[in-house]
C-alpha positions as a LaTeX table, in Angstrom:
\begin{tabular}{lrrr}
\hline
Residue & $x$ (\AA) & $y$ (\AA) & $z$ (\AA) \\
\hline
Unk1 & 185.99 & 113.01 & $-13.30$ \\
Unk2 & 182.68 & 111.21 & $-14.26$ \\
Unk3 & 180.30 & 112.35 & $-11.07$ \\
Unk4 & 178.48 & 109.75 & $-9.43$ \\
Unk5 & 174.44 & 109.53 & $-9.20$ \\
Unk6 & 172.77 & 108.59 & $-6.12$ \\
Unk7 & 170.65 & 105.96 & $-5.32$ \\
Unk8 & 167.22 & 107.15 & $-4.78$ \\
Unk9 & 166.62 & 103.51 & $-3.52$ \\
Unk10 & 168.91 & 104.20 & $-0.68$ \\
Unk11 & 167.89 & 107.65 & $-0.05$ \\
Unk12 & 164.58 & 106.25 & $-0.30$ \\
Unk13 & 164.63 & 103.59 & 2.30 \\
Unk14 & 166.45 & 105.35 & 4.73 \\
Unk15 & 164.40 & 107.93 & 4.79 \\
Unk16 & 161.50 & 106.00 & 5.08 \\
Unk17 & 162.79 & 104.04 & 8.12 \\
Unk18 & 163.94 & 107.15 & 9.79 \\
Unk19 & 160.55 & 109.00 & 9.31 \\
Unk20 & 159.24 & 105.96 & 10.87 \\
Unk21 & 161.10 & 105.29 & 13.23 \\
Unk22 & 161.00 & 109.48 & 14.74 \\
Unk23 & 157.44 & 108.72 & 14.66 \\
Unk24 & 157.85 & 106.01 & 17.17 \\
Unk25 & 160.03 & 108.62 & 19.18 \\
Unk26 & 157.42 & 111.03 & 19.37 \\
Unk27 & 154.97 & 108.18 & 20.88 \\
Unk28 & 157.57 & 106.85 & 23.57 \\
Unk29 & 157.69 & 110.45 & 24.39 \\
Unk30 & 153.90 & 110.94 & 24.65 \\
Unk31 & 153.51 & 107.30 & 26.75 \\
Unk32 & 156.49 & 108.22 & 29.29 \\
Unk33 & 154.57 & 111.85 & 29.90 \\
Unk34 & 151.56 & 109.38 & 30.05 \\
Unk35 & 152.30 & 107.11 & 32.77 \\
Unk36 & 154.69 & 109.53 & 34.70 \\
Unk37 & 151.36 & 111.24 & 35.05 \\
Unk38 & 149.09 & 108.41 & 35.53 \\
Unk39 & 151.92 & 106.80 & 38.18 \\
Unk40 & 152.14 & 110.49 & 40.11 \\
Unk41 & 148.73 & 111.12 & 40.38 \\
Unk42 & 148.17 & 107.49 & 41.69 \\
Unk43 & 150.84 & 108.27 & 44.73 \\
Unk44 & 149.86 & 111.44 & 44.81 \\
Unk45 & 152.74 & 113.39 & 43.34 \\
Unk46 & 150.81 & 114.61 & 41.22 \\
Unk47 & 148.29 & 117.91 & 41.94 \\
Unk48 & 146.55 & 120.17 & 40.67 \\
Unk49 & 149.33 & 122.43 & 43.32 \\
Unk50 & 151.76 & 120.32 & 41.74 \\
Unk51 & 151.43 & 119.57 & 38.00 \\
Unk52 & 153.67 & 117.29 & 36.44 \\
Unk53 & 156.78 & 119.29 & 34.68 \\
Unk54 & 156.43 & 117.65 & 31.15 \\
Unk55 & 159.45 & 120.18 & 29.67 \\
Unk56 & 162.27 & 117.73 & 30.15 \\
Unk57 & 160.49 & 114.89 & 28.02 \\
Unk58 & 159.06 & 117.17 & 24.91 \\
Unk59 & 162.68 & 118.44 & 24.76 \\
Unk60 & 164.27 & 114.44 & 25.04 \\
Unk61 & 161.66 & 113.52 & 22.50 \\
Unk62 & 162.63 & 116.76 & 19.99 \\
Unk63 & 166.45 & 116.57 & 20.36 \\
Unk64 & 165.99 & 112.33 & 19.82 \\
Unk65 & 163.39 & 112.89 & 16.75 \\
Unk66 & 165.77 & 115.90 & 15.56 \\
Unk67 & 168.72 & 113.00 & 15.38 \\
Unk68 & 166.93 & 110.66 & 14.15 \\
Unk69 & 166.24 & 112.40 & 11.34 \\
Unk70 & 169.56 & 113.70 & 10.64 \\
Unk71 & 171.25 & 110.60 & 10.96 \\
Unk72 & 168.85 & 108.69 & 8.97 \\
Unk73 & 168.32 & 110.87 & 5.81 \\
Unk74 & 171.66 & 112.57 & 5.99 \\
Unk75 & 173.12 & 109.25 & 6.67 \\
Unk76 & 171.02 & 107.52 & 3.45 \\
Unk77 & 171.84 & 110.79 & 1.15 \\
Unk78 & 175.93 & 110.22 & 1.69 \\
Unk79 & 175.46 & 106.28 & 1.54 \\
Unk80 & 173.34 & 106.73 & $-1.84$ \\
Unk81 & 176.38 & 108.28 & $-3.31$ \\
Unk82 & 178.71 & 105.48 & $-2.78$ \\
Unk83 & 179.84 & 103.29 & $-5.78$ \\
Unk84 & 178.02 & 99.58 & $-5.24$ \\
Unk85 & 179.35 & 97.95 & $-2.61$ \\
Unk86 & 178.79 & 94.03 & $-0.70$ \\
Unk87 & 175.39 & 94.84 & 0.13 \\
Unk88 & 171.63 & 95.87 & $-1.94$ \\
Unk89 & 171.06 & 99.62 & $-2.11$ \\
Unk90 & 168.19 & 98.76 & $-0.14$ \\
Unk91 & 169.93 & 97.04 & 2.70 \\
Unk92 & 172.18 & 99.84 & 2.91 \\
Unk93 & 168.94 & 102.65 & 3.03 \\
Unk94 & 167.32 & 100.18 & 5.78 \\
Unk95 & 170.99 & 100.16 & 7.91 \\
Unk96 & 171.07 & 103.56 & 7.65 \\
Unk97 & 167.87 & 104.47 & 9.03 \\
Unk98 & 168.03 & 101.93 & 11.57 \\
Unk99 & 171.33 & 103.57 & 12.50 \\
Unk100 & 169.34 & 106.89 & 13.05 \\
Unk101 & 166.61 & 105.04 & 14.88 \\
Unk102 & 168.99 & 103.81 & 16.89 \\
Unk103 & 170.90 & 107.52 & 17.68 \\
Unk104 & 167.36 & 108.72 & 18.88 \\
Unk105 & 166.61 & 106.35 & 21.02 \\
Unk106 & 169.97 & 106.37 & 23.08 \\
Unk107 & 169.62 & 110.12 & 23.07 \\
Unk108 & 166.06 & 110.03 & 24.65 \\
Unk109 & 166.85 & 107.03 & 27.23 \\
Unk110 & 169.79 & 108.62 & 27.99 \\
Unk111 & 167.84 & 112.36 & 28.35 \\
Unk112 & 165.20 & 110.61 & 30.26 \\
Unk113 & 168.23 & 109.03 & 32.32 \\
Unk114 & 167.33 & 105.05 & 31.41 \\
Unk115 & 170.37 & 104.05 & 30.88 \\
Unk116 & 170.70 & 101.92 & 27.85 \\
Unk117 & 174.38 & 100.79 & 28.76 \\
\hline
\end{tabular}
């Protein structure tokens, strides 16, 4: 049994898009802490009695970037070992990572109780 080789174009791409795309994560993350604090301290919520309790984002943001990431690259590491199929390596890399992109951010709206559905 010949063994296959993977596709470092796919592996590549994914990646790349999934890298990117936790990136993004970690901003949404930083801009909902952002104006959660700007928005309470304008009404008041927000003291320095009562400071705003950050926790519950960092951890949506880490779980969704930790996802994103696993998806993404493990995702574009099994798909680069797949015999060539209807669609470019590279189409397949970009899928996969948007795939992960995608798992992160339903994760984190979901986490942050948005509700994407």
């Amino acid at each position: 049994m010949a063994a296959h080789s993977r596709s470092t174009t796919t592996v590549c791409w994914s990646a790349a898009i999934g890298t990117l795309g936790a990136t993004m994560l970690v901003f949404a993350g930083m801009a909902v802490a952002a104006v959660f604090g700007a928005v309470g301290t304008i009404v008041g919520a927000v003291t320095s009695e009562h400071p705003l309790d950050t926790g519950p984002i960092v951890r949506m943001t880490g779980l969704a970037v930790v996802l994103c990431l696993a998806v993404s690259w493990g995702g574009g590491w099994v798909v680069a070992g797949a015999d060539e199929g209807l669609v470019p390596r590279w189409l397949a890399g970009v899928t996969t990572g948007l795939l992960g992109l995608g798992a992160g951010v339903v994760v984190m709206s979901l986490g942050l109780g948005l509700r994407p559905f």
